[in-house]
matplotlib code that plots the C-alpha trace (Angstrom):
import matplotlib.pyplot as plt

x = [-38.6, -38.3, -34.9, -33.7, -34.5, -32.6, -29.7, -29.6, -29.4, -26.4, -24.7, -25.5, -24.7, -21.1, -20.3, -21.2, -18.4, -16.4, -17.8, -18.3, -14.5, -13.8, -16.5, -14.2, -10.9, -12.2, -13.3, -10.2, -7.8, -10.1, -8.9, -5.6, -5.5, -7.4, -4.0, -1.3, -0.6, 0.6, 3.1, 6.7, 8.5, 7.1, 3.5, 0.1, -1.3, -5.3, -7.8, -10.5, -14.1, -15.6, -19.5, -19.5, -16.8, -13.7, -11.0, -7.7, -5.0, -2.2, -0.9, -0.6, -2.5, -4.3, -5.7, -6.9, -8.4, -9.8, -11.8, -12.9, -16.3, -16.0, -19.2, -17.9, -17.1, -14.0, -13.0, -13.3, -11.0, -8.4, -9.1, -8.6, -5.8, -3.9, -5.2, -3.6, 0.1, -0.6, -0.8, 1.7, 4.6, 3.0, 4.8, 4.0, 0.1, 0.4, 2.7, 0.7, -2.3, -0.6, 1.3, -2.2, -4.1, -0.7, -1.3, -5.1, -4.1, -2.0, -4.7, -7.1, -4.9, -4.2, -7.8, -8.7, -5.8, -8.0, -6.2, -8.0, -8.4, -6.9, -3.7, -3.6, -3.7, -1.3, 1.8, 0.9, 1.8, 4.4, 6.1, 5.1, 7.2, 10.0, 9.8, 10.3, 13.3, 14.5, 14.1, 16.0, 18.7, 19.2, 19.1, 21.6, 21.5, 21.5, 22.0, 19.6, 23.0, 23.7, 22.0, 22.5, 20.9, 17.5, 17.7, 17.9, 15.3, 12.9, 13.9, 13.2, 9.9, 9.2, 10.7, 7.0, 5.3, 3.6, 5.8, 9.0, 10.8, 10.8, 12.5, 15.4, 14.0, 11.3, 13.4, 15.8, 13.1, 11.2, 14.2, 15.0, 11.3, 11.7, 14.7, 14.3, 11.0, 12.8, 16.1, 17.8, 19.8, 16.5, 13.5, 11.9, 9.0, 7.8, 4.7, 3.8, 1.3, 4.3, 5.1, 2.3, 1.4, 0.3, -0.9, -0.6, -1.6, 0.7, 4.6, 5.7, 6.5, 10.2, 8.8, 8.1, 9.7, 10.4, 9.9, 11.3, 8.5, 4.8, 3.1, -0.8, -2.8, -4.9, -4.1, -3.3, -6.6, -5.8, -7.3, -5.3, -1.7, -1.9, 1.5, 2.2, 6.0, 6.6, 10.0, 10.7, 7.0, 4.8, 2.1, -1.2, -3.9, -7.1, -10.7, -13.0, -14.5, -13.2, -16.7, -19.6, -20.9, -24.4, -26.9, -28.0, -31.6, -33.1, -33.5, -35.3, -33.9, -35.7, -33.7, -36.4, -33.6, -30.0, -28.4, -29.1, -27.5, -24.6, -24.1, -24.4, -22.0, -19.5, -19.9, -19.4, -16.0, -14.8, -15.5, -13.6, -10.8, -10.5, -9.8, -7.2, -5.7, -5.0, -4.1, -1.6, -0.5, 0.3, 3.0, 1.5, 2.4, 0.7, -2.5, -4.2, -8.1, -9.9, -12.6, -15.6, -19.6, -19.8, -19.2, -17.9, -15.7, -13.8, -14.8, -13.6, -13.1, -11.4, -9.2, -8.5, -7.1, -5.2, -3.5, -3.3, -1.5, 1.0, -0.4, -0.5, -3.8, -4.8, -8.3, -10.4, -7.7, -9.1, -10.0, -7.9, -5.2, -4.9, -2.8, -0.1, 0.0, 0.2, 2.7, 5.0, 5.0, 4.7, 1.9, -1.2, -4.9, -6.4, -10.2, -10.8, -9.5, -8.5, -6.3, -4.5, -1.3, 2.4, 3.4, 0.8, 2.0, 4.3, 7.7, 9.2, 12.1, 9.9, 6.6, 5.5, 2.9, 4.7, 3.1, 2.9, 1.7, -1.7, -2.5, -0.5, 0.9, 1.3, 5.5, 6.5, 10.1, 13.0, 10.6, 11.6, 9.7, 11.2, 8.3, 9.6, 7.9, 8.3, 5.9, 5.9, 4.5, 3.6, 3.2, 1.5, 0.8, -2.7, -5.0, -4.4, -0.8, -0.3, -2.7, -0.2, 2.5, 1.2, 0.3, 4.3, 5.8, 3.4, 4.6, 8.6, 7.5, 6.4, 9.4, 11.8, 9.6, 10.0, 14.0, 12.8, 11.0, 13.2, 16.7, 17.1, 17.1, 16.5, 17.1, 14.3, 14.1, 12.1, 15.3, 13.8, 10.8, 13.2, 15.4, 12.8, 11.0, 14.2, 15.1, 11.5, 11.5, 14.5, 12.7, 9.8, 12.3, 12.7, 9.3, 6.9, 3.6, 1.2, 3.2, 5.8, 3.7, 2.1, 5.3, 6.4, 3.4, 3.9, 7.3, 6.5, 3.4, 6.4, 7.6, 4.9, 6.3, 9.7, 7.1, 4.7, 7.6, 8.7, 5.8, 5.4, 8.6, 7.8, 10.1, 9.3, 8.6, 9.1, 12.8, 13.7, 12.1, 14.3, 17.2, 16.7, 16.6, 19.8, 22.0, 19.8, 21.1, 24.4, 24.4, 24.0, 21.1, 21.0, 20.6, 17.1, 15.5, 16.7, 13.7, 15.6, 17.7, 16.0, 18.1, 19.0, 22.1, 22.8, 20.2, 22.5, 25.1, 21.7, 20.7, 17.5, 16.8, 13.5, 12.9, 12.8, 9.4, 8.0, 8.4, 8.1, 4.6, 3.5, 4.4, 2.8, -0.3, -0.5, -0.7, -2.9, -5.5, -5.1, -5.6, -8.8, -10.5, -9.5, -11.1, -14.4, -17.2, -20.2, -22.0, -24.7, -26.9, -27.5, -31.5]
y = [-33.3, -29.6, -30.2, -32.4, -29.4, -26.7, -28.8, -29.4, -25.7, -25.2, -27.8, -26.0, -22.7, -24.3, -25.6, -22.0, -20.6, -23.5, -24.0, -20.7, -20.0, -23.4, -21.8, -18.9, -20.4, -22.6, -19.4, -17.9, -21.0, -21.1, -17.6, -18.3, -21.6, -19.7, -17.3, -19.7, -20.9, -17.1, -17.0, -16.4, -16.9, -20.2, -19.4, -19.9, -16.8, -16.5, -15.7, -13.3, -12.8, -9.5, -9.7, -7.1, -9.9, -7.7, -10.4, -9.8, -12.0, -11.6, -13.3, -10.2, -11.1, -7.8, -7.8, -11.0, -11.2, -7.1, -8.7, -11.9, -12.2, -12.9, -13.4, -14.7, -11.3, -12.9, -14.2, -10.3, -9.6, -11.7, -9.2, -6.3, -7.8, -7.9, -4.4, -3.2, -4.9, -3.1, 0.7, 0.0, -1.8, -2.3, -5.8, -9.4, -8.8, -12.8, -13.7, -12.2, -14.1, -17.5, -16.3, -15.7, -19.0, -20.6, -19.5, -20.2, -23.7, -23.9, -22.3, -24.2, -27.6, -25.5, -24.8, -28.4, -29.2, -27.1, -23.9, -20.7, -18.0, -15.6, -17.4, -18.2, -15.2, -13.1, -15.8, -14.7, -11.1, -12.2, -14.0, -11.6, -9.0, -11.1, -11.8, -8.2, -8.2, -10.8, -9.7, -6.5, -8.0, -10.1, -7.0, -5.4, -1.6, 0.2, 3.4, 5.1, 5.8, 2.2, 2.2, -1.6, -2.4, -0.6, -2.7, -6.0, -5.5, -3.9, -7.5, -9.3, -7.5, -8.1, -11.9, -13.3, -11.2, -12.2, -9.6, -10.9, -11.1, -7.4, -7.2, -5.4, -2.8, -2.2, -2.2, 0.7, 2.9, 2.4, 2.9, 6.1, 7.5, 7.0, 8.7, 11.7, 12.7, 12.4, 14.0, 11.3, 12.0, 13.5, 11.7, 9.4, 8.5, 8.6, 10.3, 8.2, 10.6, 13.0, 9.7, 10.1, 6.7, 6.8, 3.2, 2.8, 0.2, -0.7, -2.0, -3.9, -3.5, -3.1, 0.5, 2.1, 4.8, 7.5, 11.3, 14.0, 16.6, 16.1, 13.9, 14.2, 12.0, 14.1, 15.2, 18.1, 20.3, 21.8, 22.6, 21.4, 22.8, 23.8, 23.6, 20.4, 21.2, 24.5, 25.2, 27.6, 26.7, 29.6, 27.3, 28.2, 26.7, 27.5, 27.1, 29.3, 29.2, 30.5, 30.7, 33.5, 34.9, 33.0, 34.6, 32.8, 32.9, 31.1, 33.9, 34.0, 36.6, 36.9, 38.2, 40.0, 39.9, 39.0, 42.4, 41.8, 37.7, 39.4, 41.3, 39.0, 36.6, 39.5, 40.4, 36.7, 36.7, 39.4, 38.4, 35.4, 36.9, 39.4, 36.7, 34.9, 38.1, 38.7, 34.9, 35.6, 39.0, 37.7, 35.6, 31.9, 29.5, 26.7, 26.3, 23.7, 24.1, 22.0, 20.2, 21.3, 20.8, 22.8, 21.1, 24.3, 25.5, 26.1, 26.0, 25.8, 29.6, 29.6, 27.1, 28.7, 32.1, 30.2, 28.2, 31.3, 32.9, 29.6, 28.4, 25.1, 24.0, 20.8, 20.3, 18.0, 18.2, 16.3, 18.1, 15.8, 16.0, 19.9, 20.0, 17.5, 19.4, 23.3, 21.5, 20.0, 23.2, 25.7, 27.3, 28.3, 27.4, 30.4, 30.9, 33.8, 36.0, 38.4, 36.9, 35.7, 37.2, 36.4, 35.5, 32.8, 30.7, 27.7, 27.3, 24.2, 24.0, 21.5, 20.7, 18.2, 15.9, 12.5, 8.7, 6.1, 2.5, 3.0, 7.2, 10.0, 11.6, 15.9, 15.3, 18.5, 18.1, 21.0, 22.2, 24.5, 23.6, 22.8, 20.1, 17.3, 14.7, 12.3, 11.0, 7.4, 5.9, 2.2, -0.1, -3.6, -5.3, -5.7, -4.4, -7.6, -7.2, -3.7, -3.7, -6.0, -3.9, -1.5, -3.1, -4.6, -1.4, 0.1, -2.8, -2.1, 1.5, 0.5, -2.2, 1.1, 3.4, 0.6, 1.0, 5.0, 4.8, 1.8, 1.6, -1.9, -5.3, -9.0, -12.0, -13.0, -17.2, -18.4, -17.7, -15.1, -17.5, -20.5, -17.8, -16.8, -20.9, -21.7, -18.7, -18.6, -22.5, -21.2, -18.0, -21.2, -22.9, -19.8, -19.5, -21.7, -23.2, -23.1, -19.9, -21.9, -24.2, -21.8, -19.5, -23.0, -23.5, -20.1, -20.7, -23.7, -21.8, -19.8, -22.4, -22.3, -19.7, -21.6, -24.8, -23.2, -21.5, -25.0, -26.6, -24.1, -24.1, -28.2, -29.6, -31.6, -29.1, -31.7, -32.4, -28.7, -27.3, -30.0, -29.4, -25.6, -26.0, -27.9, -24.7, -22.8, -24.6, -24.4, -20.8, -19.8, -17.1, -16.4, -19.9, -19.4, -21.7, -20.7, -21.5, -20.9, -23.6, -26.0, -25.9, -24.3, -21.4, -18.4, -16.0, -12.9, -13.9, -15.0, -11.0, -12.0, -9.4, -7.5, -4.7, -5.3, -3.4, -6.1, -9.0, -6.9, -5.6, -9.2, -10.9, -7.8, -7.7, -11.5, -11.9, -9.2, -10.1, -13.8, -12.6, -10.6, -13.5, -16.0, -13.5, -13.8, -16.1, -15.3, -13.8, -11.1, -10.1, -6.3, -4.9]
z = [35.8, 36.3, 38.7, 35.1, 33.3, 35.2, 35.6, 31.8, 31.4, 33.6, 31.4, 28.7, 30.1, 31.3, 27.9, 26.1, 26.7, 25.3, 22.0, 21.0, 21.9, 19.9, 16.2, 16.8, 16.9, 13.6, 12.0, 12.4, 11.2, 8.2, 7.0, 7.9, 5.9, 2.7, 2.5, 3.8, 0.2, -1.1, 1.3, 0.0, -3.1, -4.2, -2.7, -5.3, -7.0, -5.7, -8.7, -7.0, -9.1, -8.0, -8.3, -11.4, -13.1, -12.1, -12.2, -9.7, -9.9, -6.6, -3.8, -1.2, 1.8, 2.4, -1.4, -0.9, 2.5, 1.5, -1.3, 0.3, 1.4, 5.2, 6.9, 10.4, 13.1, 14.4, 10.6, 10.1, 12.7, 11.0, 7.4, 10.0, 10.7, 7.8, 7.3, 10.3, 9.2, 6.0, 7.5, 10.4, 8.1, 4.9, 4.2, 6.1, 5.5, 4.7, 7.6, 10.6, 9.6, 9.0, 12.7, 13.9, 13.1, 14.4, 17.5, 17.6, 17.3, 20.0, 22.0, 21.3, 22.5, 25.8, 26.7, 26.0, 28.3, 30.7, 31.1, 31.6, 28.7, 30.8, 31.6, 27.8, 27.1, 29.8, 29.0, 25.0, 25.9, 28.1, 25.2, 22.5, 24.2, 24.7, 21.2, 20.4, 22.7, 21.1, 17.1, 18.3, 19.5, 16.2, 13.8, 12.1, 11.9, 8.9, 7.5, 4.7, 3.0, 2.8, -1.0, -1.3, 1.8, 0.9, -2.0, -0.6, 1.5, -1.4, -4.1, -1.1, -0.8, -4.2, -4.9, -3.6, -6.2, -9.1, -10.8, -9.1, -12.5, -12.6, -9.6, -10.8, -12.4, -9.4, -6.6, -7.5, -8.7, -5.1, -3.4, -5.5, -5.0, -1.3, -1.0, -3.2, -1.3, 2.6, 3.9, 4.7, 7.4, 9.9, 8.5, 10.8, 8.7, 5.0, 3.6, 0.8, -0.5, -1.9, -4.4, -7.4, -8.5, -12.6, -14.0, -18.2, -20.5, -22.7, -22.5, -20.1, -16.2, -17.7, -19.2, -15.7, -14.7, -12.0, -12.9, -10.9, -11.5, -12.0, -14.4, -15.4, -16.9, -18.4, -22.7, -23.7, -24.7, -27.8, -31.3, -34.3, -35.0, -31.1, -28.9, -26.9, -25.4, -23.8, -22.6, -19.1, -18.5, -16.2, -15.0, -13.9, -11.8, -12.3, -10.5, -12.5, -16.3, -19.0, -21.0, -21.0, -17.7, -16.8, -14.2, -10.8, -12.1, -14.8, -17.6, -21.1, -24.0, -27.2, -30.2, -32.6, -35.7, -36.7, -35.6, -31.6, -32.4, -33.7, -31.1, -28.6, -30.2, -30.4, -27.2, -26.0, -28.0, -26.6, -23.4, -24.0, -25.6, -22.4, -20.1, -22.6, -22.7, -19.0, -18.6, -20.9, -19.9, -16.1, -18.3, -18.5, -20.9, -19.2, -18.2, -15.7, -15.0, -12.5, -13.4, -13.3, -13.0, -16.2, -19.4, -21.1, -18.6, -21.5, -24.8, -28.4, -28.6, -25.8, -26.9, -30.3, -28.7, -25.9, -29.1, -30.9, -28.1, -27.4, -24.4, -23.7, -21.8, -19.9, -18.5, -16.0, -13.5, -10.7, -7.0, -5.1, -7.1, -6.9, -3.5, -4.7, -8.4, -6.2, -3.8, -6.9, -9.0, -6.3, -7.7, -5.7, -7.3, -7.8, -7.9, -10.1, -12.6, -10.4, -8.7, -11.7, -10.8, -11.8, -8.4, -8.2, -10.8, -10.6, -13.1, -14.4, -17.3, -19.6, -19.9, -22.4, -24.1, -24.8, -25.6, -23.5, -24.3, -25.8, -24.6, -23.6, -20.8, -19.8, -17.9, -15.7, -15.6, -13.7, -11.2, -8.9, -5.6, -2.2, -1.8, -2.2, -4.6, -7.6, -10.1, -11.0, -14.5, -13.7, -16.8, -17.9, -21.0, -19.7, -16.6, -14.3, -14.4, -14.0, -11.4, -9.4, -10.5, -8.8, -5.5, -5.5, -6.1, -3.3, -1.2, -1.7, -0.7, 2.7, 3.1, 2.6, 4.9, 7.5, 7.4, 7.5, 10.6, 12.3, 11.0, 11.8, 9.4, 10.1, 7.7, 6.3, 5.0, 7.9, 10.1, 12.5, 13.5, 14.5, 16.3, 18.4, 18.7, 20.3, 22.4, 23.6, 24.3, 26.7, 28.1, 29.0, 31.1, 33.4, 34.4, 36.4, 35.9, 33.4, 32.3, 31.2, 29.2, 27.5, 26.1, 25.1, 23.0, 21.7, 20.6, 18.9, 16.6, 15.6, 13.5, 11.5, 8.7, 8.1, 7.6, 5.3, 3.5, 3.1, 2.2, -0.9, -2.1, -2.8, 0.4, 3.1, 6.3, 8.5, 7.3, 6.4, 10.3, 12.1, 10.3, 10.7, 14.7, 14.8, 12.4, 15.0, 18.2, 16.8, 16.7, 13.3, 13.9, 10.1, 8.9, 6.7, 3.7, 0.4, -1.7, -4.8, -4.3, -2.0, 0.8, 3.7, 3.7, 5.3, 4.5, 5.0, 2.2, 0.1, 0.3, 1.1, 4.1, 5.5, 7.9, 11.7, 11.5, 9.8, 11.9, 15.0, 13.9, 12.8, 16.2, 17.7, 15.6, 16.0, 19.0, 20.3, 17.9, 19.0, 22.6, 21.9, 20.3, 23.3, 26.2, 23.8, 26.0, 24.0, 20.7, 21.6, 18.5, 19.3, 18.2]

ax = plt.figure().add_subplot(projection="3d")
ax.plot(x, y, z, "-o")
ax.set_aspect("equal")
plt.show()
């Protein structure tokens, strides 16, 4: 009995390996499948319930799988994923995932054939830089000057989106916002922190708009009749209170008659009236304080003699929002009234309150700064739609940082996946072995994205794939699935482009992740 009983351990032991490798690969596909839907223009729209009733509506893959509740570790690694297509090209969050479960699929039918992990997984990278060779070869370069190229590639960013209809007026502003914060003939990559993103209620995503200058949130903090436009603006940035000294310790003064309040209250005024005094003397007209623990950093006085005195005051300026507002207006933040000094302060030609949608906005416009930065004033007739306003436009700002950091563009339409099915099915035919199986099963996950693209556009995948290999074999590289009008065209002449960064980084992303799960053999809980 006991010789049974060791023996049916070494079974089990033996088969370990297996089926955890086979839970993971299921875990995986499962995430894959939950986003394969969204993908391109046609895909569904995912409704996502946060547990305090917050209610997103989108289709970009990294909002989605970021929100999901994923309890699996490997299912994680798919979110991370996505996460990691979103820093590197910020576009194709969808695609890698989909790419990613496609290849888990063809693993899992090559380790039930009996090949090792290891091989698996050495003929994925094998392929998956070949595939890299091969997208470069098919892209077109293109120059930053080349204004209607950014913009193909930022509509075709957008043409997925659930805002896709405001395409026209999205893409030229994100292509205008890119290029006005980068020189265009050095820059090699984008800082998207210079590009100030401002969401409103109110209009419609028509209404947004690019400033060239600063825009705060924040009102204007004024008693009634009090200025909000001051032209040739002197702008100052403040970090201390405008409001009666107060002692470290706690401190108890009793007033024995009116005479001593008076006093005190004068005294308090005039303290007051010192420091709008100075503030005004260094020559500001504007003034920006930083918000503060105390609730009467300034108060009403304060604000009377500022008004009195034509300066135009906005308060609660966030911390973090300090070194984008010093860098835009070059003005330094200055941290107490001694410093106040007329080289700190920052200039711009205009400075404004104005209305938008349902509140109101502070616009800096004519700044003189050498940073480079713009504002943008995102809109929505309600909070669902502006919020994936927002996340489009953010999304056509990576696809033209892509083209910043890699100058290159592929035709997008499912055309760059069939490309590199068939060249890879080639590439197989070169090697030996179970090598040459494996890139050929590799090649043929690739097809996956022309299918699914199919499949949500309402055709049959089947039809549209085969039909897409043959324009392939014939050597029209560009031939893609034109999901507008059912069919398939060239892609190219369709303007329907995206940056070579994109599908690089998927492929890339893909199939590293893909490999990491496969060389998994066991789940360890740690103490």
């Amino acid at each position: 009995m006991a010789t049974n009983f060791n023996q049916d351990n070494a079974f089990k032991d033996k088969d370990k390996p297996t089926s955890i490798r086979t839970s993971n690969i299921i875990a995986a596909k499962a995430v894959a499948d939950a986003v394969r839907t969204s993908l391109g223009p046609r895909g569904m729209d995912k409704m996502i319930q946060g547990e305090s009733g917050d209610v997103t509506i989108t289709n970009d893959g990294a909002t989605i799988l970021k929100q999901m509740q994923v309890i699996h570790p490997v299912a994680r690694m798919l979110v991370e994923l996505s996460k990691a297509q979103d820093i590197e090209a910020g576009d194709g969050t969808t695609s890698v995932v989909i790419l990613a479960g496609s290849l888990l699929n063809a693993s899992q039918k090559l380790l039930a054939r009996g090949i090792h992990p290891t091989t698996v997984s050495e003929s994925y990278q094998k392929a998956a830089d070949k595939a890299v060779e091969i997208l470069t070869n098919m892209a077109v370069p293109v120059s930053l000057s080349d204004r209607q190229s950014l913009l193909k590639s930022a509509t075709t960013s957008l043409s997925s989106k659930v805002v896709s209809q405001y395409s026209s007026q999205l893409a030229p502003i994100s292509v205008d916002a890119v290029l006005k914060v980068i020189d265009p003939s050095v820059a090699t990559n984008v800082d998207l922190r210079d590009i100030r993103v401002i969401k409103k209620l109110g209009g419609t995503v028509e209404d947004t708009e690019l400033v060239e200058g600063l825009v705060l949130e924040q009102k204007v903090s004024h008693i009634a009749g009090g200025t909000t436009r001051v032209e040739k603006a002197k702008i100052g940035l403040i970090q201390f209170c405008i409001s009666p000294p107060k002692t470290d310790m706690e401190n108890q003064v009793i007033v024995s008659d009116y005479s001593q309040m008076d006093r005190i209250l004068r005294e308090e005024k005039q303290y007051i009236l010192e420091i709008c005094k100075k503030i005004k003397k260094a020559g500001c007209n504007v003034l920006l304080i930083q918000k503060s623990i105390l609730r009467d950093a300034v108060n009403d006085l304060a604000l009377h003699y500022l008004a009195k005195m034509k300066v135009l005051v906005v308060r609660e300026i966030e911390r973090e929002d300090v070194e984008f507002i010093a860098r835009t207006l070059n003005c330094r933040p200055i941290a107490s009234l001694d410093h106040f000094l007329p080289e700190h302060l920052g200039s711009a030609s205009l400075v404004e309150e104005v209305s938008t949608g349902t509140s109101k906005v502070v616009k800096f416009t004519g700044t003189t700064s050498t940073a480079k930065t713009v504002s943008l004033i995102v809109r929505g007739s309600n909070k669902l739609v502006l919020e994936e306003a927002e996340r489009s436009l953010h999304d056509a700002l990576c696809v033209i940082r892509c083209l910043v950091k890699t100058k290159a563009l592929i035709a997008g339409g499912g055309a760059p996946e069939i490309e590199l099915s068939l060249r890879l099915m080639e590439y197989a035919q070169t090697l030996s072995g179970m090598e040459s199986y494996c890139v050929r099963a590799f090649a043929e996950a690739m097809e996956v994205i022309p299918s699914t693209l199919a499949e949500n556009a309402g055709l049959n995948p089947i039809a549209v794939v085969t039909e897409l290999r043959n324009k392939h074999a014939q050597g029209e590289k560009t031939a893609g699935i034109n999901v507008r009008k059912g069919t398939i065209t060239n892609i190219l002449e369709e303007n329907v482009v995206q940056p070579l960064l994109v599908s690089t980084s998927a492929v890339v992303l893909a199939s590293e992740a893909v490999r990491s799960i496969l060389k998994i053999d066991d789940m360890v809980n740690a103490k």
